[in-house]
mmCIF entry with sequence, helices, sheets and N, C-alpha, C, O atoms, coordinates in Angstrom:
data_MODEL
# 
_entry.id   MODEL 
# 
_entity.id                         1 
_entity.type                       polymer 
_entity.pdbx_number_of_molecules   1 
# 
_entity_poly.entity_id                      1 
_entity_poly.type                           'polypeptide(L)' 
_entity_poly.nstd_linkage                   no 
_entity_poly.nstd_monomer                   no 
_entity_poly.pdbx_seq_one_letter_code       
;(UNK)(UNK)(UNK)(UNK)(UNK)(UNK)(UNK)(UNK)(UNK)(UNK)(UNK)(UNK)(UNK)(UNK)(UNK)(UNK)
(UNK)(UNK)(UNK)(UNK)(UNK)(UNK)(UNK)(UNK)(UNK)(UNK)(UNK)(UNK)(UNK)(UNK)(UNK)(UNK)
(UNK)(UNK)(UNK)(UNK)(UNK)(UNK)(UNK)(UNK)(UNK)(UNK)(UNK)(UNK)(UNK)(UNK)(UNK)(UNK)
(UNK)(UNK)(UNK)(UNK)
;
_entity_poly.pdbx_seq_one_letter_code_can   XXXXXXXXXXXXXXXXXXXXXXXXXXXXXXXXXXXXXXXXXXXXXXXXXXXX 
_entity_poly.pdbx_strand_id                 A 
# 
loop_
_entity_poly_seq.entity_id 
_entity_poly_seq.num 
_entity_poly_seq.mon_id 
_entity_poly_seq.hetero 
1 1  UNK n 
1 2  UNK n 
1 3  UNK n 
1 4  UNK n 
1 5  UNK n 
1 6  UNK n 
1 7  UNK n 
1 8  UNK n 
1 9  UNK n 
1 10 UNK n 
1 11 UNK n 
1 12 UNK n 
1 13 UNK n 
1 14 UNK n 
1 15 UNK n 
1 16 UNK n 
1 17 UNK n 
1 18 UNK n 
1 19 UNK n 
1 20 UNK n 
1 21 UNK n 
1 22 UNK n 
1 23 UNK n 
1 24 UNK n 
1 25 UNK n 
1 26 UNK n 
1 27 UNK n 
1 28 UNK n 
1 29 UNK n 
1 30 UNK n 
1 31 UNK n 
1 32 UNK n 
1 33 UNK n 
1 34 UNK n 
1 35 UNK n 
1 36 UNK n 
1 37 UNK n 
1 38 UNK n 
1 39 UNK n 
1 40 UNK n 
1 41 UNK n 
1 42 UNK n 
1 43 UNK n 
1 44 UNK n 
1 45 UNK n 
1 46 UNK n 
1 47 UNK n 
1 48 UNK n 
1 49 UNK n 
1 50 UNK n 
1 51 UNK n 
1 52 UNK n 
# 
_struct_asym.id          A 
_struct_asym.entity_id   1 
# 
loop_
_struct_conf.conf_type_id 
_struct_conf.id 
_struct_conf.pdbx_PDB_helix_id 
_struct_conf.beg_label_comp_id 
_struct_conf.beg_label_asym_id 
_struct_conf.beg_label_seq_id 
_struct_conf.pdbx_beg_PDB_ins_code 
_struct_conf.end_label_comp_id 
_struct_conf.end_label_asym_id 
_struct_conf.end_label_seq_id 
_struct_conf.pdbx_end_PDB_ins_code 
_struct_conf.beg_auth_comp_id 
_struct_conf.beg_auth_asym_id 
_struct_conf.beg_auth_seq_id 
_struct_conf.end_auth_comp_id 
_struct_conf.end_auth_asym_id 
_struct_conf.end_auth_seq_id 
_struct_conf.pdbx_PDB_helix_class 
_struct_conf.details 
_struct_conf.pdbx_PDB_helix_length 
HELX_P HELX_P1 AA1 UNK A 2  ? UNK A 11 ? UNK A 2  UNK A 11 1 ? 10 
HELX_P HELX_P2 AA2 UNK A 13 ? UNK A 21 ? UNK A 13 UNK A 21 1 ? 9  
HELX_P HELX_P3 AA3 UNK A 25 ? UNK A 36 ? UNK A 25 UNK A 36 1 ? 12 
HELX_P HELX_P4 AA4 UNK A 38 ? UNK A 51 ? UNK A 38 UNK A 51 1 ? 14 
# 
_struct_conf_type.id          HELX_P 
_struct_conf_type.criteria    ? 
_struct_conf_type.reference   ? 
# 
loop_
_atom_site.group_PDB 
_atom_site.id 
_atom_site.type_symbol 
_atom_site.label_atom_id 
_atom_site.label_alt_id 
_atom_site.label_comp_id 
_atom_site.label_asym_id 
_atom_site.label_entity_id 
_atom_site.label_seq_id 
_atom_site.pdbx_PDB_ins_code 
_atom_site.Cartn_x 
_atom_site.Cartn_y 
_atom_site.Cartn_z 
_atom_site.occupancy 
_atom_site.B_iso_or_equiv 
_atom_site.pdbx_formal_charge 
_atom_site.auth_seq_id 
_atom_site.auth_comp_id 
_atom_site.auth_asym_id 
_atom_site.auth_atom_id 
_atom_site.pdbx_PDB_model_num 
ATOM 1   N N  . UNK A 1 1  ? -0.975  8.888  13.433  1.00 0.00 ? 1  UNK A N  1 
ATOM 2   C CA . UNK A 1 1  ? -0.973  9.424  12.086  1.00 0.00 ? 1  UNK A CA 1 
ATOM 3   C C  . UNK A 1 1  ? -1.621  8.441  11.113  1.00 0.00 ? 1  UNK A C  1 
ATOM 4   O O  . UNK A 1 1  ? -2.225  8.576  10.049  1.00 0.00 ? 1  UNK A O  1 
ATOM 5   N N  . UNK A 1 2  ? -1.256  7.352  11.908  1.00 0.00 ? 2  UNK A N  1 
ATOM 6   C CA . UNK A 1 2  ? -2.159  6.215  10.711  1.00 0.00 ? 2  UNK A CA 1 
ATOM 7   C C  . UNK A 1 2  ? -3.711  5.659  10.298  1.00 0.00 ? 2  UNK A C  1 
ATOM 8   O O  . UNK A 1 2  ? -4.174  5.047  9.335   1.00 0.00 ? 2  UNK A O  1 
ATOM 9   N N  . UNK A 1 3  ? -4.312  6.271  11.695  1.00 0.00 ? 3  UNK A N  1 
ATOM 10  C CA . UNK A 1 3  ? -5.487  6.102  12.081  1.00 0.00 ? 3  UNK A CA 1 
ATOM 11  C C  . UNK A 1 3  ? -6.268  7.891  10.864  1.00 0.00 ? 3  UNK A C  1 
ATOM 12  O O  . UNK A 1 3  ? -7.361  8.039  10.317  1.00 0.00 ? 3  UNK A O  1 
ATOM 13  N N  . UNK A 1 4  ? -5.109  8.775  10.932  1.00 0.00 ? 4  UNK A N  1 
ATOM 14  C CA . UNK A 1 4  ? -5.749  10.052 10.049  1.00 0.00 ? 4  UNK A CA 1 
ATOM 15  C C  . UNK A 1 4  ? -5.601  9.711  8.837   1.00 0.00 ? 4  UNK A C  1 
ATOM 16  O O  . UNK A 1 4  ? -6.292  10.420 8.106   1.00 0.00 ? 4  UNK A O  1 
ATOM 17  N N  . UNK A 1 5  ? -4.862  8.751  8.157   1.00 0.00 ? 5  UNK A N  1 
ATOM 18  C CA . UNK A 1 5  ? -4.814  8.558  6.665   1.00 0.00 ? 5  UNK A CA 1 
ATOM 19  C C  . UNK A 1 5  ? -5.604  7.537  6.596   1.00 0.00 ? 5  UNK A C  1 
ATOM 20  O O  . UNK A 1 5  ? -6.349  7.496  5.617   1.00 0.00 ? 5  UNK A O  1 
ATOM 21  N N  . UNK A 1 6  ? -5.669  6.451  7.581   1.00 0.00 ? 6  UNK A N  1 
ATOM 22  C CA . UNK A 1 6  ? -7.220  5.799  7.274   1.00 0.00 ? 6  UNK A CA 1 
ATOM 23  C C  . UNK A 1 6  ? -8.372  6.297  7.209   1.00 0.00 ? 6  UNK A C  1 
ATOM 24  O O  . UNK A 1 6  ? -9.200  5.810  6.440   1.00 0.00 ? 6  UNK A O  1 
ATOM 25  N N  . UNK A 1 7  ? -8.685  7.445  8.058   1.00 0.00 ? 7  UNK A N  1 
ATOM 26  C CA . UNK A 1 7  ? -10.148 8.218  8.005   1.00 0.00 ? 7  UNK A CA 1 
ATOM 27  C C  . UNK A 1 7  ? -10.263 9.003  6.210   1.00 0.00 ? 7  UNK A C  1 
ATOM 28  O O  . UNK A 1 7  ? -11.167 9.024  5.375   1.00 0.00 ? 7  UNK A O  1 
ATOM 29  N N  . UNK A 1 8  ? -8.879  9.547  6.242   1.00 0.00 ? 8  UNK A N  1 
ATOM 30  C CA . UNK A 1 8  ? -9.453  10.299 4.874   1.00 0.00 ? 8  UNK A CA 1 
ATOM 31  C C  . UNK A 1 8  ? -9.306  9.266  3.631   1.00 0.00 ? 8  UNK A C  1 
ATOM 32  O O  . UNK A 1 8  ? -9.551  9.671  2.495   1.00 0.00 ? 8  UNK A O  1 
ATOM 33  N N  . UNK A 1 9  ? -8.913  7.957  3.857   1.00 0.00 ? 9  UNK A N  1 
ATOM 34  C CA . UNK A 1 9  ? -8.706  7.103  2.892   1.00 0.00 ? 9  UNK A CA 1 
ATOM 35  C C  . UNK A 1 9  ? -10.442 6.446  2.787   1.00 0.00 ? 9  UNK A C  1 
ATOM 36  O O  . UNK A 1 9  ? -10.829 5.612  1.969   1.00 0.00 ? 9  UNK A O  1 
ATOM 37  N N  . UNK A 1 10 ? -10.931 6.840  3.425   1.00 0.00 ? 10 UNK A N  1 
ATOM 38  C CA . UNK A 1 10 ? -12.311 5.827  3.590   1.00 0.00 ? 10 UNK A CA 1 
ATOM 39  C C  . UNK A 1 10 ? -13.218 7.579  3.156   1.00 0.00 ? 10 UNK A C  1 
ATOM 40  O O  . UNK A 1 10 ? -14.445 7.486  3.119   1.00 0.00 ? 10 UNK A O  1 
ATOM 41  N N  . UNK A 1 11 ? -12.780 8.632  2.942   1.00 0.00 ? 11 UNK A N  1 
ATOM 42  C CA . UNK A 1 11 ? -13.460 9.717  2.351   1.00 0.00 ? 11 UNK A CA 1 
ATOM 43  C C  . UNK A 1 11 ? -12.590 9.865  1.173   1.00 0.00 ? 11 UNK A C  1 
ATOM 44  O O  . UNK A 1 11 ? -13.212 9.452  0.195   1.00 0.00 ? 11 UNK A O  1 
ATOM 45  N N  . UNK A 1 12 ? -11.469 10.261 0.863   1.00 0.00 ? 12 UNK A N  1 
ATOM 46  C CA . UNK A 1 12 ? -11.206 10.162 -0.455  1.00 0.00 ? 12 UNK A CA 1 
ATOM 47  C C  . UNK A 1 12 ? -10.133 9.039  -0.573  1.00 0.00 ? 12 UNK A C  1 
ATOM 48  O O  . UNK A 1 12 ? -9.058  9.528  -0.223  1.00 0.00 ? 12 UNK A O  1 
ATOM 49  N N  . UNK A 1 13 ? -10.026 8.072  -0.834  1.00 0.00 ? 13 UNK A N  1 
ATOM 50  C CA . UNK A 1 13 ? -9.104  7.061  -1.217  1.00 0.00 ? 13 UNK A CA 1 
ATOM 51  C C  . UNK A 1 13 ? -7.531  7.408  -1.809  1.00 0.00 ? 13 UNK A C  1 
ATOM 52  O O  . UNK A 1 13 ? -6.483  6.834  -1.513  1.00 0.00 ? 13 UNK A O  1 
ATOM 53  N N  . UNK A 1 14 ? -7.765  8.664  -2.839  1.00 0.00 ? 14 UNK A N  1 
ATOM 54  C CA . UNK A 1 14 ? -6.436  8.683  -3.611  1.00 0.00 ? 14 UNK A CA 1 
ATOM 55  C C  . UNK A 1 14 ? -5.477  9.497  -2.410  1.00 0.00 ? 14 UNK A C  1 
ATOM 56  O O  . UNK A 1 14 ? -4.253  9.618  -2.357  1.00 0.00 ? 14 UNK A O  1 
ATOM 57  N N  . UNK A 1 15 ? -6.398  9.928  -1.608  1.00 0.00 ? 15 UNK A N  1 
ATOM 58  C CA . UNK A 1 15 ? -5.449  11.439 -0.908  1.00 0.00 ? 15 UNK A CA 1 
ATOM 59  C C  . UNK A 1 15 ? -4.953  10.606 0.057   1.00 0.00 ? 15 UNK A C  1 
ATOM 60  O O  . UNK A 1 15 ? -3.796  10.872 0.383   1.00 0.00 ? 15 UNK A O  1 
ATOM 61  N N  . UNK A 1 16 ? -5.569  9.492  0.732   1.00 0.00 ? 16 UNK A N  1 
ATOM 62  C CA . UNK A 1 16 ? -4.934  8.211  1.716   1.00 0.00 ? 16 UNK A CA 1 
ATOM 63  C C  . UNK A 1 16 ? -3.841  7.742  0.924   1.00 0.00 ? 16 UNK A C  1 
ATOM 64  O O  . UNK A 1 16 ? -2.817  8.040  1.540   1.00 0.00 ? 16 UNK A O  1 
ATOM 65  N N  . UNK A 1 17 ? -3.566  7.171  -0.110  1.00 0.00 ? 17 UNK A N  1 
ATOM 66  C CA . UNK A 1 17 ? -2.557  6.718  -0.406  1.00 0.00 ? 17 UNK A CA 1 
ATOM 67  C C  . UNK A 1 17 ? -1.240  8.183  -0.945  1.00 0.00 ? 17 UNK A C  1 
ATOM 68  O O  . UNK A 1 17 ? -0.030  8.223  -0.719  1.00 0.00 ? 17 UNK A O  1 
ATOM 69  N N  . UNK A 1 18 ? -2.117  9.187  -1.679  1.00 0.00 ? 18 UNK A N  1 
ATOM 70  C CA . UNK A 1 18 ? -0.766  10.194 -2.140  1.00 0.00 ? 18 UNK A CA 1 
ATOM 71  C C  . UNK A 1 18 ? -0.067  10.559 -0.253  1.00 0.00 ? 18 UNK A C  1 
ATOM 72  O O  . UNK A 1 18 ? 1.117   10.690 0.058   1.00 0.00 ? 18 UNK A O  1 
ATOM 73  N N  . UNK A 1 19 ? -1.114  10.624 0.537   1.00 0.00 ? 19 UNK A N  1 
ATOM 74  C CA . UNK A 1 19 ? -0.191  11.301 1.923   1.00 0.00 ? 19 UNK A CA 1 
ATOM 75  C C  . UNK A 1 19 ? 1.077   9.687  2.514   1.00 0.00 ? 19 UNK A C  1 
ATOM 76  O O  . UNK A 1 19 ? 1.948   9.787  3.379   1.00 0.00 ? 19 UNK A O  1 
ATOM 77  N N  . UNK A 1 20 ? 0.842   8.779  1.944   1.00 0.00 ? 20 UNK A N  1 
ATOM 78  C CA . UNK A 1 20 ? 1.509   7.372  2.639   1.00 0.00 ? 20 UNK A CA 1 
ATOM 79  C C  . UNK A 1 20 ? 2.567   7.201  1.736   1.00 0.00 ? 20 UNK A C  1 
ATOM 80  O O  . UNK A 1 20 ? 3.688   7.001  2.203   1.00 0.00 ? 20 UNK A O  1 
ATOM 81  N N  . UNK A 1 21 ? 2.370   7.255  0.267   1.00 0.00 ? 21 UNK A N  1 
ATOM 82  C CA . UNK A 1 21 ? 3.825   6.877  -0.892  1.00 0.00 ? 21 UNK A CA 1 
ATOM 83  C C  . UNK A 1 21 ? 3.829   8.021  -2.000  1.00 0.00 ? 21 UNK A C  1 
ATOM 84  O O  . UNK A 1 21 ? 4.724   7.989  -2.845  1.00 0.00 ? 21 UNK A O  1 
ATOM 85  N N  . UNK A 1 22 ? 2.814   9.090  -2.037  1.00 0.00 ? 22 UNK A N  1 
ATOM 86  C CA . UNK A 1 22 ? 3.159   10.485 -3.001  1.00 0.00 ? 22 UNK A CA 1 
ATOM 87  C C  . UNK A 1 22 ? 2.620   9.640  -4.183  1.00 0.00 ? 22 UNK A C  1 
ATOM 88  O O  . UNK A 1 22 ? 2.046   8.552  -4.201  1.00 0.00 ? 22 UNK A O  1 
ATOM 89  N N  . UNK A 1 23 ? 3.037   10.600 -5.283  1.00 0.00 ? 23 UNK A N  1 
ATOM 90  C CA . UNK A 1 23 ? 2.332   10.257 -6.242  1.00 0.00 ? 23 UNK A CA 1 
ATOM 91  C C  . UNK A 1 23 ? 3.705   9.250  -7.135  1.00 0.00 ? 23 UNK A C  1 
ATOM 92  O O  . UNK A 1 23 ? 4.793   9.499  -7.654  1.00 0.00 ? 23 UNK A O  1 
ATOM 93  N N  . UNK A 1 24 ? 3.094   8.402  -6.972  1.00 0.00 ? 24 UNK A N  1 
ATOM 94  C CA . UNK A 1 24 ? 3.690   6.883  -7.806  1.00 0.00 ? 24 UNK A CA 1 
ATOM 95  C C  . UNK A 1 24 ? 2.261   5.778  -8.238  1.00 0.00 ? 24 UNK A C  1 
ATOM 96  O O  . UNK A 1 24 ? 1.089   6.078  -8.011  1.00 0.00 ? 24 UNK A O  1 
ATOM 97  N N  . UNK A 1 25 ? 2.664   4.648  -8.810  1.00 0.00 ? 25 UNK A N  1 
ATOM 98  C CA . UNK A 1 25 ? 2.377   3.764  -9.504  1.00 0.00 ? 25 UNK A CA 1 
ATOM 99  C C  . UNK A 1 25 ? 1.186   3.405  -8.419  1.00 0.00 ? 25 UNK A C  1 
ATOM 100 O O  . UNK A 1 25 ? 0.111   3.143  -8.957  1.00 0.00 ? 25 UNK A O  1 
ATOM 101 N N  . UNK A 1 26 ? 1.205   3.343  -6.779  1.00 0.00 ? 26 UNK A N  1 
ATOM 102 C CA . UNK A 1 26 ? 0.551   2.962  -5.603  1.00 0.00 ? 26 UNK A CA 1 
ATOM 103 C C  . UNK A 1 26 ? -0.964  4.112  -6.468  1.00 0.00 ? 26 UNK A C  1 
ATOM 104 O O  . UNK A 1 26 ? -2.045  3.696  -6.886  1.00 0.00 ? 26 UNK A O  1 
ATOM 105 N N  . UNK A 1 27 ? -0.630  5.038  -6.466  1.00 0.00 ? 27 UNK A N  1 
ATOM 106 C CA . UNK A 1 27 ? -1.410  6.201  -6.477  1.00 0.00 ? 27 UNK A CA 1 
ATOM 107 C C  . UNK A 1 27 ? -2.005  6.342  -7.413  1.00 0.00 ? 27 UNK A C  1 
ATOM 108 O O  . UNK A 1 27 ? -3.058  6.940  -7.195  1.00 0.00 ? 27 UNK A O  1 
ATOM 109 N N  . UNK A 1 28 ? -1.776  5.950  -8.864  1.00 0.00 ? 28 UNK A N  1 
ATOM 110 C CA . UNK A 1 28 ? -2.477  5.748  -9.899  1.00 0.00 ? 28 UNK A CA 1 
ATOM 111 C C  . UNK A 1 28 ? -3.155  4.709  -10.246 1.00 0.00 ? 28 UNK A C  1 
ATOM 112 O O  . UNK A 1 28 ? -3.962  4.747  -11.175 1.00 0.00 ? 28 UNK A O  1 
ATOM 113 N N  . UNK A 1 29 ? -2.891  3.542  -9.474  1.00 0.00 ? 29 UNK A N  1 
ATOM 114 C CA . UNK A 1 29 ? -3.666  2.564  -9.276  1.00 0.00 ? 29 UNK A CA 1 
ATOM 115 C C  . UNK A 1 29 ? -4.693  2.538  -8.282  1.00 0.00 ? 29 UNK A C  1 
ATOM 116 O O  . UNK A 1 29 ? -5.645  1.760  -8.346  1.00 0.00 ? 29 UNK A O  1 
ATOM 117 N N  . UNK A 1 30 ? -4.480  3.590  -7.117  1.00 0.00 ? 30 UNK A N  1 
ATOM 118 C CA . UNK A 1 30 ? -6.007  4.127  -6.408  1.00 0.00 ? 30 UNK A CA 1 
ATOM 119 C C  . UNK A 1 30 ? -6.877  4.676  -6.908  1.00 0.00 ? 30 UNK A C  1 
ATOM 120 O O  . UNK A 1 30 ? -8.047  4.492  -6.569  1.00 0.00 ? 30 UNK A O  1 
ATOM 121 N N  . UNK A 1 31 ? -6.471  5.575  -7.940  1.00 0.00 ? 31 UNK A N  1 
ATOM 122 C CA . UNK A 1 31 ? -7.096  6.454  -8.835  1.00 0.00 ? 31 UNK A CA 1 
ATOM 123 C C  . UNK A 1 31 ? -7.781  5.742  -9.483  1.00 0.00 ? 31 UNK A C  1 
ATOM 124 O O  . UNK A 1 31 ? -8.963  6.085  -9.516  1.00 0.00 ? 31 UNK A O  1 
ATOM 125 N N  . UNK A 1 32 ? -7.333  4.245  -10.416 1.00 0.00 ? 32 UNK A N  1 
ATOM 126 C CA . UNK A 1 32 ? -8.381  3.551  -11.374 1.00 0.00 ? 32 UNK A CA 1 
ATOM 127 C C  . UNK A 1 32 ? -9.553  2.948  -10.621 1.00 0.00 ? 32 UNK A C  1 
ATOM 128 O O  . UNK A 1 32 ? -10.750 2.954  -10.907 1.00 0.00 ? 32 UNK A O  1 
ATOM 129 N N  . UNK A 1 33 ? -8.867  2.393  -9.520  1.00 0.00 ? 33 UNK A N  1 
ATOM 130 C CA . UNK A 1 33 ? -9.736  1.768  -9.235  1.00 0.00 ? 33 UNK A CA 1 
ATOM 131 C C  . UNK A 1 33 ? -11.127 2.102  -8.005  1.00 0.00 ? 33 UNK A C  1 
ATOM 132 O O  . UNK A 1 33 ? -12.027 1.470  -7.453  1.00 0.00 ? 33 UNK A O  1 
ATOM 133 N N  . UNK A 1 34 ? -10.424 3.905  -8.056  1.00 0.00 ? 34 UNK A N  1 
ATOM 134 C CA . UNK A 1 34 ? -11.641 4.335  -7.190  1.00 0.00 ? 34 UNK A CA 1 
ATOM 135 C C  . UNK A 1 34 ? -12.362 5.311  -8.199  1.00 0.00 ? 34 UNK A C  1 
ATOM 136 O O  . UNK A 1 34 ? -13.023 6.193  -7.652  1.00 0.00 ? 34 UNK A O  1 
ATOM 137 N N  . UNK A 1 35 ? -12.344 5.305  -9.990  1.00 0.00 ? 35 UNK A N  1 
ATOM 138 C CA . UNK A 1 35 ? -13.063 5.649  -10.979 1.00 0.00 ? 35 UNK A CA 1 
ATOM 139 C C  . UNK A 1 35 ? -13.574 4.144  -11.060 1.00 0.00 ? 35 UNK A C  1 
ATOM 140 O O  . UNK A 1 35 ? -14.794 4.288  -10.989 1.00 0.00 ? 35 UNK A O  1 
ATOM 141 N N  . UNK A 1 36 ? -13.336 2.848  -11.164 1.00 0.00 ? 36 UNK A N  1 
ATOM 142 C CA . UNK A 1 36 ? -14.037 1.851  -11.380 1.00 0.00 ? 36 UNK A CA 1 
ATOM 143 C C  . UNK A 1 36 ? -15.191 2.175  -9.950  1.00 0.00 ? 36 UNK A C  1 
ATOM 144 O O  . UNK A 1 36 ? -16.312 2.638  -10.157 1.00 0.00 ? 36 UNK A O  1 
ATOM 145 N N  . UNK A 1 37 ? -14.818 1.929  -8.907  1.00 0.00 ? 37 UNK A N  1 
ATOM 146 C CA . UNK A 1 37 ? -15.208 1.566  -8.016  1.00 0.00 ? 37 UNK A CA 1 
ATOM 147 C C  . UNK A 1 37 ? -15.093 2.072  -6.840  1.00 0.00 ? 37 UNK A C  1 
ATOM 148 O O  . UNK A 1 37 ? -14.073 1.674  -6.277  1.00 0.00 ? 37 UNK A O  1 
ATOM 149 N N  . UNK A 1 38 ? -16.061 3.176  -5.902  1.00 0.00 ? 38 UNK A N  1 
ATOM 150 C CA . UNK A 1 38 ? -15.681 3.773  -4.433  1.00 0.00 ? 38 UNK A CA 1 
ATOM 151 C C  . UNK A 1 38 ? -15.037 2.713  -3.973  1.00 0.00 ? 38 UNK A C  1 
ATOM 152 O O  . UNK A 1 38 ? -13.810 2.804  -3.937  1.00 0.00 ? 38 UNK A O  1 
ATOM 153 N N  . UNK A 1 39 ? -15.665 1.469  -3.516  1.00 0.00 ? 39 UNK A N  1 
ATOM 154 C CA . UNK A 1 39 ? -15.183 0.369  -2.378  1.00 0.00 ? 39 UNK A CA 1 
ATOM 155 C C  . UNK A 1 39 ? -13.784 -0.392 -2.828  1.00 0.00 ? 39 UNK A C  1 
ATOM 156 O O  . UNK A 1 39 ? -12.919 -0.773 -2.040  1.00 0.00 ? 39 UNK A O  1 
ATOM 157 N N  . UNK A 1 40 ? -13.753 -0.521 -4.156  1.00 0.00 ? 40 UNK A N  1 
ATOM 158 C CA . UNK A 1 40 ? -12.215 -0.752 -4.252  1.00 0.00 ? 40 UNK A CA 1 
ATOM 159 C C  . UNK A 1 40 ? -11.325 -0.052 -4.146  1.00 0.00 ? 40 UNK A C  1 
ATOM 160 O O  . UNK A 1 40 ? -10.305 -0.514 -3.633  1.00 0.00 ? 40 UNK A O  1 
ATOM 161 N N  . UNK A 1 41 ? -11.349 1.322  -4.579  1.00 0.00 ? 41 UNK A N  1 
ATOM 162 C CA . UNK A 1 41 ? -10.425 2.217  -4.120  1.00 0.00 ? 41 UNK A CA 1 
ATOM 163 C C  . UNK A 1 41 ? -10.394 2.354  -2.295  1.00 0.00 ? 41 UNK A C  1 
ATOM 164 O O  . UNK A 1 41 ? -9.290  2.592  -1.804  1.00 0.00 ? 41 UNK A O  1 
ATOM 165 N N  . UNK A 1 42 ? -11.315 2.236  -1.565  1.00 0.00 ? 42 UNK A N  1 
ATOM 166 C CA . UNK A 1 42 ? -10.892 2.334  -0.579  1.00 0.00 ? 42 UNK A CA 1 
ATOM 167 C C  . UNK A 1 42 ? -10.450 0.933  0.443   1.00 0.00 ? 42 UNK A C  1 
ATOM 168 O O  . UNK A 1 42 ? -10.223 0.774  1.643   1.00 0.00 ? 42 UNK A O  1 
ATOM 169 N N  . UNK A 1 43 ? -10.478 0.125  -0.686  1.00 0.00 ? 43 UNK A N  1 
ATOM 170 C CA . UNK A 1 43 ? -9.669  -1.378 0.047   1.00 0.00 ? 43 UNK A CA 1 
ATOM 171 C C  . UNK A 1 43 ? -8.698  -1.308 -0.207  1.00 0.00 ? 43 UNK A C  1 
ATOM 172 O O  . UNK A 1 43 ? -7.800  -1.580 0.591   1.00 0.00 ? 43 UNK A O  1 
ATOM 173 N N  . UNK A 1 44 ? -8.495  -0.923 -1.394  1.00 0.00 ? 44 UNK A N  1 
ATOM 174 C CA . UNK A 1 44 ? -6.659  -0.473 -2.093  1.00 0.00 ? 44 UNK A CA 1 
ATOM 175 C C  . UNK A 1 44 ? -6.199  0.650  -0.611  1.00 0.00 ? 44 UNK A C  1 
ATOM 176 O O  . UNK A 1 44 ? -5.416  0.160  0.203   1.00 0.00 ? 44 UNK A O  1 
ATOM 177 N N  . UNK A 1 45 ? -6.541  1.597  -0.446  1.00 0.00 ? 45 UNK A N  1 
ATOM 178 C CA . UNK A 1 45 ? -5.731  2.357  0.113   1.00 0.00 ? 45 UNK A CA 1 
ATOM 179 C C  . UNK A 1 45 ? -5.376  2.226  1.475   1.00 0.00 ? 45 UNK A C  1 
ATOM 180 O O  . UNK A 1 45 ? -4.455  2.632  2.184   1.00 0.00 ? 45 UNK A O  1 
ATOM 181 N N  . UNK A 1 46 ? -6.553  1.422  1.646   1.00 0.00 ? 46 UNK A N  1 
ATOM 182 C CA . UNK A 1 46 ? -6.006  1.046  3.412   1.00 0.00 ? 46 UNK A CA 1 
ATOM 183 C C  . UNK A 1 46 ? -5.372  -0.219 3.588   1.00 0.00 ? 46 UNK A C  1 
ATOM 184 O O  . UNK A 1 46 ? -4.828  -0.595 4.626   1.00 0.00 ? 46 UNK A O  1 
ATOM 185 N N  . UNK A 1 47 ? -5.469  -0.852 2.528   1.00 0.00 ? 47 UNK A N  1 
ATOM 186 C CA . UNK A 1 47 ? -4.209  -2.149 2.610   1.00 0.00 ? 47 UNK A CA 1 
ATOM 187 C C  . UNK A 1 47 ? -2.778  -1.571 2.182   1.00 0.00 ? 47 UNK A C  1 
ATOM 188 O O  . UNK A 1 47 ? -1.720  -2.142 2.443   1.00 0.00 ? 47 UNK A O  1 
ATOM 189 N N  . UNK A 1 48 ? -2.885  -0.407 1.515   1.00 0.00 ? 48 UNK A N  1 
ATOM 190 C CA . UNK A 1 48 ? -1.506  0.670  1.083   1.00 0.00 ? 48 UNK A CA 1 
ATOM 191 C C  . UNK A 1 48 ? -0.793  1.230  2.614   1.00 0.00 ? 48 UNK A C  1 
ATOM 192 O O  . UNK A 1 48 ? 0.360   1.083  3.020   1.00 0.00 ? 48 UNK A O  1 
ATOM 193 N N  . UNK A 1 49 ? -1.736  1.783  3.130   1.00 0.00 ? 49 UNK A N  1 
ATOM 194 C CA . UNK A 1 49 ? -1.597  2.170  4.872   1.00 0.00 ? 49 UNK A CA 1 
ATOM 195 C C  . UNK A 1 49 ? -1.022  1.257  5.663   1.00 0.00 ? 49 UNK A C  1 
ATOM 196 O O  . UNK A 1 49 ? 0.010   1.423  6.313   1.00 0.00 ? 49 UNK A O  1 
ATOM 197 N N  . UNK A 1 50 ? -1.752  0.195  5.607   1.00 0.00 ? 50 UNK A N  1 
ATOM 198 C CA . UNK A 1 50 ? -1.247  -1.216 6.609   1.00 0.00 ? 50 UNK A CA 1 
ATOM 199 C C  . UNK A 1 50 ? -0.336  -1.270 6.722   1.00 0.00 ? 50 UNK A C  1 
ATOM 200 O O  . UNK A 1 50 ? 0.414   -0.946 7.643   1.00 0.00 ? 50 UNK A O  1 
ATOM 201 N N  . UNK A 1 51 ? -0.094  -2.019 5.100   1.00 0.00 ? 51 UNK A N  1 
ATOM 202 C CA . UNK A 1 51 ? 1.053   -2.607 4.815   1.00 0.00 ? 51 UNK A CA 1 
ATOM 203 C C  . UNK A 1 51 ? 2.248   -1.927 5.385   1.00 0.00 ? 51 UNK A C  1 
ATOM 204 O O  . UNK A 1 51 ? 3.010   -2.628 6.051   1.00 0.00 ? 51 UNK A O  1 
ATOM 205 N N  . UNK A 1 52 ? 2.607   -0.304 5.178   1.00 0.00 ? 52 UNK A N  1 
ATOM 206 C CA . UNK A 1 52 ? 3.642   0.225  5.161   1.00 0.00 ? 52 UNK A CA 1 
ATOM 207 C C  . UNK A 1 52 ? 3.830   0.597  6.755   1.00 0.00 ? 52 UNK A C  1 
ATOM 208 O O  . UNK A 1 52 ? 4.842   1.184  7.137   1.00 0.00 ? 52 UNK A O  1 
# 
């Protein structure tokens, strides 16, 4: 299951982290930082994945 929220975390970043912790503070901070930035949002979300 973790290997499927990494694939869609590396296509949409926010939907990798809302399927791992829902929508919280994790999730709105994927959100900024994958409007700043594709590649940061998707370093955020798979270190969100890891970690947990």
């Amino acid at each position: 299951m973790d290997l499927l929220r990494i694939l869609l975390s590396i296509l949409l970043p926010p939907l990798g982290v809302f399927l791992q912790v829902g929508i919280g503070l994790q999730f709105w901070i994927n959100i900024l930082l994958t409007l700043c930035g594709y590649i940061p949002g998707i370093v955020h979300a798979v270190w969100i994945i890891a970690r947990r």
